[in-house]
N, CA, C and O atoms as a Tinker XYZ file with bonds, in Angstrom:
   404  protein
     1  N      0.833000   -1.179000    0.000000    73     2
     2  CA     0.000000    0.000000    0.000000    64     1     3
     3  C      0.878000    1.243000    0.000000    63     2     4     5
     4  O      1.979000    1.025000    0.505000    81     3
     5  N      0.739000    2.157000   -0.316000    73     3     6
     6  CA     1.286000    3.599000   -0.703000    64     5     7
     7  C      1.240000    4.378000    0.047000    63     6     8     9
     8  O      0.214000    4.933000   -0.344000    81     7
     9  N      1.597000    5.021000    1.036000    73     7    10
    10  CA     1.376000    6.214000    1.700000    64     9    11
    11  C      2.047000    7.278000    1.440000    63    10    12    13
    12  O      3.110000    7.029000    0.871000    81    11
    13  N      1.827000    8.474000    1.649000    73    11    14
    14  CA     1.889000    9.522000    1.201000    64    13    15
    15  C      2.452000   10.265000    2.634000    63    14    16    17
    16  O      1.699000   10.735000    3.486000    81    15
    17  N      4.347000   10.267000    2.731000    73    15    18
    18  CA     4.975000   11.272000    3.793000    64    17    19
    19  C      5.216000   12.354000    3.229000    63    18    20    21
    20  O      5.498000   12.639000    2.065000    81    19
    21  N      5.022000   13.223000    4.589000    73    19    22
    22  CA     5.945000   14.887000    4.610000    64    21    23
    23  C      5.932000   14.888000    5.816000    63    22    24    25
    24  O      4.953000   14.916000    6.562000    81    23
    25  N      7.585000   14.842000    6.198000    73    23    26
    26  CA     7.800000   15.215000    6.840000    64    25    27
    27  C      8.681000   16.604000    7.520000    63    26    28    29
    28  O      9.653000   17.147000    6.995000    81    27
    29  N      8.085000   16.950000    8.714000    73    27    30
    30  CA     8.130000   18.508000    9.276000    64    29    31
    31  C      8.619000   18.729000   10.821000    63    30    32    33
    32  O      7.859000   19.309000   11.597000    81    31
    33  N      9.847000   18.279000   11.243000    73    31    34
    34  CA    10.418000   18.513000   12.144000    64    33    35
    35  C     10.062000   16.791000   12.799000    63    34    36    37
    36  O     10.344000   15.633000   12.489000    81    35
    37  N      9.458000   17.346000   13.620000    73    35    38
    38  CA     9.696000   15.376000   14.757000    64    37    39
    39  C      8.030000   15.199000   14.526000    63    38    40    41
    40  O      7.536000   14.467000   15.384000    81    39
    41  N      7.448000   15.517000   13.926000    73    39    42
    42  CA     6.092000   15.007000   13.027000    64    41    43
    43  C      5.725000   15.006000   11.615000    63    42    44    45
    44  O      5.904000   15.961000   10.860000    81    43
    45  N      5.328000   14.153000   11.372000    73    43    46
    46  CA     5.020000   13.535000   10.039000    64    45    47
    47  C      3.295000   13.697000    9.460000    63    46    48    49
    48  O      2.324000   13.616000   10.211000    81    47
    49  N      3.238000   13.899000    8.206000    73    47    50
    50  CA     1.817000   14.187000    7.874000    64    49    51
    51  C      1.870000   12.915000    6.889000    63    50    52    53
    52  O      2.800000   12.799000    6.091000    81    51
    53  N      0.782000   11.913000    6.981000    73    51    54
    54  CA     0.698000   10.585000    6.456000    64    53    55
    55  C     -0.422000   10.747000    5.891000    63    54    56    57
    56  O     -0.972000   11.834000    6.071000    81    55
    57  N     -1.134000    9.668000    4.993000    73    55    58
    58  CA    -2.149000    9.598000    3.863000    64    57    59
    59  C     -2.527000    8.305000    4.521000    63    58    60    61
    60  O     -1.804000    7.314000    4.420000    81    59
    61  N     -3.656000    8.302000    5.197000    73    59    62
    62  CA    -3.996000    6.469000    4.732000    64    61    63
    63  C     -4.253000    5.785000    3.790000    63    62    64    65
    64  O     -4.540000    6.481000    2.815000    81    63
    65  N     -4.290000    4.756000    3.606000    73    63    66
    66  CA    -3.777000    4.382000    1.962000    64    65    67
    67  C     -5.754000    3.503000    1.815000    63    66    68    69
    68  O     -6.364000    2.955000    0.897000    81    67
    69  N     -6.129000    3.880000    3.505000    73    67    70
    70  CA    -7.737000    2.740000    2.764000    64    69    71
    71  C     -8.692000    3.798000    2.948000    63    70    72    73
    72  O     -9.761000    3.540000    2.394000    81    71
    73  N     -8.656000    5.004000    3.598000    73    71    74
    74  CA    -9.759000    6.017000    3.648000    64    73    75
    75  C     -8.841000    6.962000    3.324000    63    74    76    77
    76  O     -9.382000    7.991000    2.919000    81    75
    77  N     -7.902000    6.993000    3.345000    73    75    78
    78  CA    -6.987000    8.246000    2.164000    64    77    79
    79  C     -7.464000    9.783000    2.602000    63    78    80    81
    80  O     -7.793000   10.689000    1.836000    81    79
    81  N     -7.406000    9.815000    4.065000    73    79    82
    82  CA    -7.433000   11.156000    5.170000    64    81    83
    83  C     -5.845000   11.257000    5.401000    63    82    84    85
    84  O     -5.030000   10.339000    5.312000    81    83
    85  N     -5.658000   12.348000    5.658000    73    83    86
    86  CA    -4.312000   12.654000    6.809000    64    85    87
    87  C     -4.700000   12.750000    7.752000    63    86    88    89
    88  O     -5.838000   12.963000    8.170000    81    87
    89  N     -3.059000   12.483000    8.554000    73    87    90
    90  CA    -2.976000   12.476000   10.125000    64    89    91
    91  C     -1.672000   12.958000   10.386000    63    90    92    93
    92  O     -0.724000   12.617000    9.678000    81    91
    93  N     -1.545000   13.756000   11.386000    73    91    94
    94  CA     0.423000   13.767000   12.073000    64    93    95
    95  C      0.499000   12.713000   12.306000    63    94    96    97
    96  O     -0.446000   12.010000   12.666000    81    95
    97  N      1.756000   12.320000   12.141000    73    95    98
    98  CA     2.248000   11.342000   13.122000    64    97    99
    99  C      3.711000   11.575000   13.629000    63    98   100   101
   100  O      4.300000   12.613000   13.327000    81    99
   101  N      4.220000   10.734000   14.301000    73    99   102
   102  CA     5.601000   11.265000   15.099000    64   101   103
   103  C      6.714000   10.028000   13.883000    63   102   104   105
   104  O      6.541000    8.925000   13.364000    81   103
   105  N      7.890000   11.138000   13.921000    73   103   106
   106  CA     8.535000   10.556000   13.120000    64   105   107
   107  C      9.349000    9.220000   13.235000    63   106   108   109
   108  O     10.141000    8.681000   12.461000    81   107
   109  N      8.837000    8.848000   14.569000    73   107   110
   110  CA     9.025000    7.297000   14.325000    64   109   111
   111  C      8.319000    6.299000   13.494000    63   110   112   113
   112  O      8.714000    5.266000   12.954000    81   111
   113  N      6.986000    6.978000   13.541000    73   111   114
   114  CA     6.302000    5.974000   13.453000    64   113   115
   115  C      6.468000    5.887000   11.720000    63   114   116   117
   116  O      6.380000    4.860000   11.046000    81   115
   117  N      6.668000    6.944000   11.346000    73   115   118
   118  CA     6.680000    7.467000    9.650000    64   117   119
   119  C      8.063000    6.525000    9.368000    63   118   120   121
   120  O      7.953000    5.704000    8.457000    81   119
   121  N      9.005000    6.572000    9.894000    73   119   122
   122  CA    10.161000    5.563000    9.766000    64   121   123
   123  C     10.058000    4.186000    9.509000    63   122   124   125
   124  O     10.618000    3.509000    8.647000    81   123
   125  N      8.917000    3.741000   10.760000    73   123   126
   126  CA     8.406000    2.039000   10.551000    64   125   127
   127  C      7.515000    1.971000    9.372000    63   126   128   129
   128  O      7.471000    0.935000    8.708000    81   127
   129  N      6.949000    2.791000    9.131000    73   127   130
   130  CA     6.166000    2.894000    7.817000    64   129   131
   131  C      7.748000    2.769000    6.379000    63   130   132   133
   132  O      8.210000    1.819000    5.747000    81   131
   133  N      7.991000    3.853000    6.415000    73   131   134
   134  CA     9.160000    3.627000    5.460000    64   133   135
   135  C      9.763000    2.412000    5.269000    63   134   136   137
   136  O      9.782000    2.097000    4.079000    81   135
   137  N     10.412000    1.377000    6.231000    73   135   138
   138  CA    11.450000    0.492000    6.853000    64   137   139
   139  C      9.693000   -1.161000    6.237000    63   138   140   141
   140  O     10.025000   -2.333000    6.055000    81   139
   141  N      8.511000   -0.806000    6.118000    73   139   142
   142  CA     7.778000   -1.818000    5.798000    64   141   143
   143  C      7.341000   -2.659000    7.075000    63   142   144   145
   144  O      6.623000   -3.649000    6.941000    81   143
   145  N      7.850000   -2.184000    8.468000    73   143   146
   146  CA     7.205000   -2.860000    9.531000    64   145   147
   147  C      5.704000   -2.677000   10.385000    63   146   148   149
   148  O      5.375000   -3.300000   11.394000    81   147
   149  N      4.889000   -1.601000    9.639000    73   147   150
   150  CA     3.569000   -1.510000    9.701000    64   149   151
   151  C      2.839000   -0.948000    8.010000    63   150   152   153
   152  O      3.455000   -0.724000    6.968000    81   151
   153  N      1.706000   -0.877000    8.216000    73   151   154
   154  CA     0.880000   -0.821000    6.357000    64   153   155
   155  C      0.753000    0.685000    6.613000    63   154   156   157
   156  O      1.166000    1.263000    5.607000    81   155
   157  N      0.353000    1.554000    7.543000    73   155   158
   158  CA     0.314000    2.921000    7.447000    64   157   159
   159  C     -0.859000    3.207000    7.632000    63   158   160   161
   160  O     -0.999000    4.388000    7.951000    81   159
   161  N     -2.085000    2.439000    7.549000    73   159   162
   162  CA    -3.442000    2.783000    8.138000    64   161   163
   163  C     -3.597000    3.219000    9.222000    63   162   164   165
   164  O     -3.039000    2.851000   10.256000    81   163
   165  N     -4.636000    4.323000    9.033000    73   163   166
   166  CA    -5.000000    4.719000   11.007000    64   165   167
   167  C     -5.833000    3.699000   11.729000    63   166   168   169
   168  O     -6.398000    2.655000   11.404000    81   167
   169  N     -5.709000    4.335000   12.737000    73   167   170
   170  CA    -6.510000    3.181000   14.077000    64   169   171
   171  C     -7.789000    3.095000   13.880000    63   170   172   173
   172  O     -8.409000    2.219000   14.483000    81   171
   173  N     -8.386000    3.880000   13.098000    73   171   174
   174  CA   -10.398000    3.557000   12.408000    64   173   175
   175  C    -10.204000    2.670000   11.514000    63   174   176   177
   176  O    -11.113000    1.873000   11.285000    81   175
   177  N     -9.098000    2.602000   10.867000    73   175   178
   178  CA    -8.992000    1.425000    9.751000    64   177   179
   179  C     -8.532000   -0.115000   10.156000    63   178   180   181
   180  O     -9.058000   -1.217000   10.004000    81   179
   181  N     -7.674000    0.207000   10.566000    73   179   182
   182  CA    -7.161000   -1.054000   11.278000    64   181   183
   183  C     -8.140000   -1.996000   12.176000    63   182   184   185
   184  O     -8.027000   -3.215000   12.305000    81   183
   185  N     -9.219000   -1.078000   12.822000    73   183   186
   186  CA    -9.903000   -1.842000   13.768000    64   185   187
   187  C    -11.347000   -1.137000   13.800000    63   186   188   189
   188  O    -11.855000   -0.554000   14.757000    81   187
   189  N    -11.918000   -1.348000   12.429000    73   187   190
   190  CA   -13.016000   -0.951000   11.517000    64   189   191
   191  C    -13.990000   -0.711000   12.905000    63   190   192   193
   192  O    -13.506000   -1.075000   13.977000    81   191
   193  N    -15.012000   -0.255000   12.901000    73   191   194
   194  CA   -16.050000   -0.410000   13.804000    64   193   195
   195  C    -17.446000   -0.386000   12.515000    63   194   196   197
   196  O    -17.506000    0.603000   11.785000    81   195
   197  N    -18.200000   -1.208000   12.389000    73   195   198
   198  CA   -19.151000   -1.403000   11.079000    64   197   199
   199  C    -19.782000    0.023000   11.075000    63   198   200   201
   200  O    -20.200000    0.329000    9.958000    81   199
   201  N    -19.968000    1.025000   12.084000    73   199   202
   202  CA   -21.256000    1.931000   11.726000    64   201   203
   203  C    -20.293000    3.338000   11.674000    63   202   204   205
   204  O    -20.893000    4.397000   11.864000    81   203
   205  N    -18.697000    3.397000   11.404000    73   203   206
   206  CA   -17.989000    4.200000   11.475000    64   205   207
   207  C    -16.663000    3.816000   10.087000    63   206   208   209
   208  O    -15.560000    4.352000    9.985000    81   207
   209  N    -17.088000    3.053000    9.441000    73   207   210
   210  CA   -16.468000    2.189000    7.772000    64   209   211
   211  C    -15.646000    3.651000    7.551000    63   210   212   213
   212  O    -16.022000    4.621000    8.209000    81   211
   213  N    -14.640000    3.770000    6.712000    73   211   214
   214  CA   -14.362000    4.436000    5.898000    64   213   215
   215  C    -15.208000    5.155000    4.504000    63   214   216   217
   216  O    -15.122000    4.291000    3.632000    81   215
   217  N    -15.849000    6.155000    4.030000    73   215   218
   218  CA   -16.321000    6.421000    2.916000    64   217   219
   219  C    -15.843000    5.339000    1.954000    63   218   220   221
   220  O    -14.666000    4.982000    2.004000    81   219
   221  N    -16.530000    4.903000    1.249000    73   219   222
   222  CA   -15.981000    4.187000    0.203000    64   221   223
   223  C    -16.291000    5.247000   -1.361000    63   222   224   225
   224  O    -16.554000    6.435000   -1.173000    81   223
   225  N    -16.237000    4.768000   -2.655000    73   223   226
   226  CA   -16.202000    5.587000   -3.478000    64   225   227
   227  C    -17.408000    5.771000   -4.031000    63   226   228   229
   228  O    -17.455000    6.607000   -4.933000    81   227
   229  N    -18.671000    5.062000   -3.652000    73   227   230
   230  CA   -20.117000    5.130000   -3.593000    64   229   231
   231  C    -20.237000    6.442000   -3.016000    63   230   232   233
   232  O    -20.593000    7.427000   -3.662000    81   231
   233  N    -19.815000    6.453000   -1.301000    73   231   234
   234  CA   -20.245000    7.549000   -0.728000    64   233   235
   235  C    -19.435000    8.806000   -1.148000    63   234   236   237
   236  O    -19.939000    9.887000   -0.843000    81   235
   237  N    -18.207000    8.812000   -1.829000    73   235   238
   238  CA   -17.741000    9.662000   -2.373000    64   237   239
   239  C    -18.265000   10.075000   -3.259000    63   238   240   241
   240  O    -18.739000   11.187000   -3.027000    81   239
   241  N    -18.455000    9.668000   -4.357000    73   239   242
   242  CA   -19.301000   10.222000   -5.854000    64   241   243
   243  C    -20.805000   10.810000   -5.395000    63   242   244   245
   244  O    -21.405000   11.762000   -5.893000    81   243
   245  N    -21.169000   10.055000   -4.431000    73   243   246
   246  CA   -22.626000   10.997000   -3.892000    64   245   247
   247  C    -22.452000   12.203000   -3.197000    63   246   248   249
   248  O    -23.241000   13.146000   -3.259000    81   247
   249  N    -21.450000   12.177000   -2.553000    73   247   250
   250  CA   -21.350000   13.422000   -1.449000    64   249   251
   251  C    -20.803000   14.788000   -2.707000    63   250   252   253
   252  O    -21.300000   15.901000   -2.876000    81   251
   253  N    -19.769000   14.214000   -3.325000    73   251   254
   254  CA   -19.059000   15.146000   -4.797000    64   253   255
   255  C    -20.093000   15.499000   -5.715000    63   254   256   257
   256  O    -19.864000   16.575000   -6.266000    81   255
   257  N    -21.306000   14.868000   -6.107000    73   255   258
   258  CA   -22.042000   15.292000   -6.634000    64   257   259
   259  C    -22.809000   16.492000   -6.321000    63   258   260   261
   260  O    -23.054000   17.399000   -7.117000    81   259
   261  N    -23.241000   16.416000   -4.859000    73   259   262
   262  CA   -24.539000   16.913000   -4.176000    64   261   263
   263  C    -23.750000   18.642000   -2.959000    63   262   264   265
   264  O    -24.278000   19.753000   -2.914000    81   263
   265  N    -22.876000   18.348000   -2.450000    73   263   266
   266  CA   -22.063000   19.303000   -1.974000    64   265   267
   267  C    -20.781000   19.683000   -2.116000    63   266   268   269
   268  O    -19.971000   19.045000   -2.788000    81   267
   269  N    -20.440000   21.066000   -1.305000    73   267   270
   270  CA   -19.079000   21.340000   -2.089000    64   269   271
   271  C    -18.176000   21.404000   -1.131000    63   270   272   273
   272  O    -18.478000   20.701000   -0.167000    81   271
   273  N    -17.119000   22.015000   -1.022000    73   271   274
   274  CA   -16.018000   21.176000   -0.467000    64   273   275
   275  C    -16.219000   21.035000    1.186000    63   274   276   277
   276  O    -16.077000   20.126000    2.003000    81   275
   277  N    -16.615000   22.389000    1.226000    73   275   278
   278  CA   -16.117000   22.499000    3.233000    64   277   279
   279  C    -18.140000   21.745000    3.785000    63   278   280   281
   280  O    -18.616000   21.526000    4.899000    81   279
   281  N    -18.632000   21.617000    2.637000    73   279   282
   282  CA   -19.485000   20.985000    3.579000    64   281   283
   283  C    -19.638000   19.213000    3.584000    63   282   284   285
   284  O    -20.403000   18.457000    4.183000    81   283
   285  N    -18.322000   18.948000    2.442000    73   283   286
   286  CA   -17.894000   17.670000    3.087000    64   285   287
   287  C    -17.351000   17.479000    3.869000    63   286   288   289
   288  O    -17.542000   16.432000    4.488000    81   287
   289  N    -16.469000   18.307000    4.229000    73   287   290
   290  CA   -15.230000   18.262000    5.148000    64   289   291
   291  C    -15.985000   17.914000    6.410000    63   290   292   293
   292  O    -15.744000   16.979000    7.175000    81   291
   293  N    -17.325000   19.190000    6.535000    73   291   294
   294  CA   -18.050000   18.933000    7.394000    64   293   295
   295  C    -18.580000   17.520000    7.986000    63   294   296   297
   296  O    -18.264000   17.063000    9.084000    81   295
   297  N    -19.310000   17.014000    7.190000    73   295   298
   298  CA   -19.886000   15.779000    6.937000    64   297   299
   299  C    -18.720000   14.387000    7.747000    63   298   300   301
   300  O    -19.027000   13.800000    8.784000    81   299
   301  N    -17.760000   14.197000    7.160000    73   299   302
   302  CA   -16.953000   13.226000    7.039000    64   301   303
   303  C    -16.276000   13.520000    8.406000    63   302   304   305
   304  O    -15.992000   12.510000    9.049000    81   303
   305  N    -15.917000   14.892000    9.053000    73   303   306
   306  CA   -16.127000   14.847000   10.361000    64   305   307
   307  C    -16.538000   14.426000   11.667000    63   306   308   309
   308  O    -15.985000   14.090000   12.714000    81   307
   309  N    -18.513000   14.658000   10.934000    73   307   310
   310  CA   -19.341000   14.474000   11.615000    64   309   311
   311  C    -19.572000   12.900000   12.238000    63   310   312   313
   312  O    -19.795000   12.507000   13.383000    81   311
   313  N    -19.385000   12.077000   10.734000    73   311   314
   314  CA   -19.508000   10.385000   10.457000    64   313   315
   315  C    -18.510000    9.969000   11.028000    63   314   316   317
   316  O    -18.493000    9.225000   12.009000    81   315
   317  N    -17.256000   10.589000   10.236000    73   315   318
   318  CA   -15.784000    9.473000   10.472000    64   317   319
   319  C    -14.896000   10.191000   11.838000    63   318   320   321
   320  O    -13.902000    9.717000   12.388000    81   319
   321  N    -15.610000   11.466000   12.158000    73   319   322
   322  CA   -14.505000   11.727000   13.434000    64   321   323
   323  C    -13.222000   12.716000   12.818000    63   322   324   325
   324  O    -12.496000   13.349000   13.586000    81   323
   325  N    -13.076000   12.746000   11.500000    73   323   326
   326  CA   -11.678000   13.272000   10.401000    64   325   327
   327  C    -12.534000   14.088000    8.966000    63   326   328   329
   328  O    -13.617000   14.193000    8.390000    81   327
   329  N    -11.633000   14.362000    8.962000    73   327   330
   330  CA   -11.989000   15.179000    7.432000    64   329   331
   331  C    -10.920000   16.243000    7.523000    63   330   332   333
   332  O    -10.454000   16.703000    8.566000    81   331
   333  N    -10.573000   16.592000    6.200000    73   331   334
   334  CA    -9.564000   17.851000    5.682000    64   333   335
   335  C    -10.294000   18.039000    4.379000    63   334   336   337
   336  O    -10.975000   17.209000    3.777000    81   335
   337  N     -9.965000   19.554000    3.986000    73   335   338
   338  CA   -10.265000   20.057000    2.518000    64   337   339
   339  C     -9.417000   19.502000    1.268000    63   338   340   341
   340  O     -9.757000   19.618000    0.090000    81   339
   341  N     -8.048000   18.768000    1.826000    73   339   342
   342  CA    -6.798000   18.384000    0.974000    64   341   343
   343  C     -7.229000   17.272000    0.671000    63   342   344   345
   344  O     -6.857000   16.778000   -0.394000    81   343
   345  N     -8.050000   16.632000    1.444000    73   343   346
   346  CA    -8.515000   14.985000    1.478000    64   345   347
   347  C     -9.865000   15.327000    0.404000    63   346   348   349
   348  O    -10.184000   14.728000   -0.623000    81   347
   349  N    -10.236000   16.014000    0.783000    73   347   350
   350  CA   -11.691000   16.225000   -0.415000    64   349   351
   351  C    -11.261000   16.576000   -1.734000    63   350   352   353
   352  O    -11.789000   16.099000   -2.739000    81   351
   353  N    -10.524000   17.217000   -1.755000    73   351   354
   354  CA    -9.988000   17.641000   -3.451000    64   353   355
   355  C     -9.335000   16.334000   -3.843000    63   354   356   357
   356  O     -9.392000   15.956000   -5.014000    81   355
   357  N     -8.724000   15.636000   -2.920000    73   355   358
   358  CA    -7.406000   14.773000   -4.153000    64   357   359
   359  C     -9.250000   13.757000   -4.191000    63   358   360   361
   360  O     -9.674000   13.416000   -5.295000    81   359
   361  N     -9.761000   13.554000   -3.407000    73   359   362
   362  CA   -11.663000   12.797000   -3.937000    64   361   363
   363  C    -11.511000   13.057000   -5.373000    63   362   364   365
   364  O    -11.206000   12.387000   -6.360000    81   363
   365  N    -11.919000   14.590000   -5.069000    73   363   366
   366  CA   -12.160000   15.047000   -6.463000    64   365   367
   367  C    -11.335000   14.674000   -7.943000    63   366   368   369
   368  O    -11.867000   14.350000   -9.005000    81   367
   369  N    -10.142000   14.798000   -7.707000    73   367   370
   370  CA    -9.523000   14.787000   -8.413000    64   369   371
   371  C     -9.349000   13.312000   -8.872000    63   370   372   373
   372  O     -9.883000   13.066000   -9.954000    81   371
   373  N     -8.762000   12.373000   -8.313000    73   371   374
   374  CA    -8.988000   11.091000   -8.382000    64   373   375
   375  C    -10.461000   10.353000   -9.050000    63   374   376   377
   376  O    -10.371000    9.611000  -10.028000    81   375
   377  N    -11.616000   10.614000   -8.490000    73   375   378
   378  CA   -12.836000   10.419000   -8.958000    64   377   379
   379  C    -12.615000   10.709000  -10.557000    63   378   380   381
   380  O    -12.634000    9.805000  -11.393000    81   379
   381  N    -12.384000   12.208000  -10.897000    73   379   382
   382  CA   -12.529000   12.456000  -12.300000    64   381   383
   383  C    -11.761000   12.164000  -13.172000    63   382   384   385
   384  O    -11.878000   12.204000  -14.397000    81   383
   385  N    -10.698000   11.766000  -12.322000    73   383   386
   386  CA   -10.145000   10.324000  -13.334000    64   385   387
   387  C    -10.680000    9.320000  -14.086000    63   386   388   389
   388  O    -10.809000    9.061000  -15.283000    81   387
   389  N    -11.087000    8.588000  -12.518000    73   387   390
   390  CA   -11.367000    7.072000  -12.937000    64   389   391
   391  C    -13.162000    7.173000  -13.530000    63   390   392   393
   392  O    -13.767000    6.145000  -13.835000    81   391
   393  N    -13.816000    8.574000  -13.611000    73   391   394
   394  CA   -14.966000    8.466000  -14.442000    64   393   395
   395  C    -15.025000    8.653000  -15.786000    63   394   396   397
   396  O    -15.902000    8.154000  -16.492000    81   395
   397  N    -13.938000    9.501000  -16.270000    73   395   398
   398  CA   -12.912000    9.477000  -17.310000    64   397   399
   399  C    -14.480000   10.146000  -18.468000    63   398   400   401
   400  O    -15.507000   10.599000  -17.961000    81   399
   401  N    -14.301000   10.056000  -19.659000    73   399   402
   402  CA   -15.044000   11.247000  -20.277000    64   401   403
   403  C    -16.577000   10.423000  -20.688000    63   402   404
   404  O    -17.489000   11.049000  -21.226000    81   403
């Protein structure tokens, strides 16, 4: 799986690679990620709870259709506990890829 570092002094900004949010993390942990001794998922992913899932790309293409950015941000907050505006655009962007013309 792929994650996505930058790192910024003794914290790290990571991508989860299955709900594809950021998070800080401390630059150890971004190291064991590098080095292949953990996958890089956060702790909602790793240890799913059914009524708190990750968006999948169903609920993405509905939410991208119907609202605009900061009132997903809102939303995905509200549901998943997380949300960023950086996480909603690369949605976007990604989506209009793979819907292609």
């Amino acid at each position: 799986m792929a994650v996505v570092v930058e790192i910024k002094g003794k914290f790290a900004d990571v991508t989860c690679p299955v709900c594809r949010l950021p998070r800080s993390i401390s630059r150890r942990q971004a190291h064991r990620i590098g080095r292949g001794k953990t996958d890089g998922r956060c702790r909602s992913c790793r240890h799913p709870q059914p009524e708190r899932l990750p968006p999948d790309d169903e609920d993405r293409l509905y939410w991208l259709a119907r609202f605009d950015d900061e009132e997903i941000v809102e939303m995905a907050t509200a549901y998943y506990g997380r949300g960023k505006r950086e996480a909603v655009a690369a949605w976007r962007a990604r989506l209009a890829i793979t819907a292609g013309p």
